[in-house]
N, C-alpha and C positions, 0 to 999 in steps of 0.2 A: 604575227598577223592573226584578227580573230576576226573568223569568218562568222555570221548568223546561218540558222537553216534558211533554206528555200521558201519565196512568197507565192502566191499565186500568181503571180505574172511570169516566175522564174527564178533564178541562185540571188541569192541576195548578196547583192556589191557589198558590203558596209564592212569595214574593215574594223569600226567600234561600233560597243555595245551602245545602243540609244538607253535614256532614262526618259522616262515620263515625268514632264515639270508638274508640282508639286500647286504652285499658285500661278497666276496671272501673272507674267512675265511678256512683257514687250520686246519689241524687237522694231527699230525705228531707221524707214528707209526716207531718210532726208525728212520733207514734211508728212508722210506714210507711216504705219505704223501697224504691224500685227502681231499676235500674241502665238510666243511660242507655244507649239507642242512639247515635242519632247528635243532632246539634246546630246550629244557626246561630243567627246573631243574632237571628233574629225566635222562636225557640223552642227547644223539641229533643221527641224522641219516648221512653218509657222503659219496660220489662219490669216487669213488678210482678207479684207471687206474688198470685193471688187464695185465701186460704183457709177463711172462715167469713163471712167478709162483704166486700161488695164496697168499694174506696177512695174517701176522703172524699179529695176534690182541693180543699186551702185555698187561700186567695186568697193568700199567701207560702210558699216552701219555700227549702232548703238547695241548694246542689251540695255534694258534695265529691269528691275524689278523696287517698288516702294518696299516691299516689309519680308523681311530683312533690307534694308537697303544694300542696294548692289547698283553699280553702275560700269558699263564697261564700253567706253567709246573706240570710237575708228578701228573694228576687226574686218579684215580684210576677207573678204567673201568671193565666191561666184555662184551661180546659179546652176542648180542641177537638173528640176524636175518642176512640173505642176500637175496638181490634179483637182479639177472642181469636183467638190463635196455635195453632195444632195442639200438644196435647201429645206428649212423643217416647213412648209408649207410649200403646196405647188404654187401657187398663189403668191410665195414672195419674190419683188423684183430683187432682193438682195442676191449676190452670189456669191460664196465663201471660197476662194480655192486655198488648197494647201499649197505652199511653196516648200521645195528642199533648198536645201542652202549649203556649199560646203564652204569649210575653211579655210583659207589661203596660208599664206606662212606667217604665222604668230611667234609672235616673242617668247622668249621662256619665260616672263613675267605674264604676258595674255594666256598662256597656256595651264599657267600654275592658277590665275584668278578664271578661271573655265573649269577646272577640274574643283575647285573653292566651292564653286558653284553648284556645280553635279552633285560633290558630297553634301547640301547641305539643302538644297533646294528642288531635289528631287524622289521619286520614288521608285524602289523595284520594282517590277511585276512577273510575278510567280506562271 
């Protein structure tokens, strides 16, 4: 098990390393849709437009990303966390929160095309 150091709220839970996604990579909760942040095997965290009502987080969603094409439907999710982000203008009615997201029990094939992914569509950070 690989723990992270400590966040400013406290011990960071995360049992996997997160990657920062590389491009615009979606993430599609039924007709909803936000763009991942970053990712690891045990989850990933995602930008979602809040704007008349708040997100229904199903128990499966989509990844995709257009280029590389990648598509990876019905991964079984639950919801761990939100935090509204500052909007870039006080002024704007938009509101962006981040959603966490973990993973439910994947198949050894969803698992193997997750890590496909990590390696190829993502970036370190030093």
């Amino acid at each position: 098990m690989e723990l992270n150091s400590q966040t400013s709220g406290g011990v960071e839970r995360r049992r996997h390393k997160r990657y920062r996604v590389k491009s615009e990579t979606f993430a599609f909760l039924g007709e909803d849709s936000g763009t991942i942040f970053d990712i690891s095997k045990g989850g990933f965290s995602f930008h979602f437009a809040v704007f008349e009502k708040e997100p229904v987080i199903p128990s499966h969603l989509d990844i995709f990303i257009a280029e590389p094409h990648f598509y990876l439907p019905k991964i079984p999710v639950s919801f761990v966390s939100e935090v509204q982000t500052v909007p870039a203008s006080i002024f704007s009615l938009l509101r962006i929160k981040r959603l966490s997201i973990r993973f439910g029990s994947l198949s050894s094939e969803q698992l193997a095309r997750i890590e496909d992914f990590i390696a190829c569509n993502t970036v370190t950070e030093n």
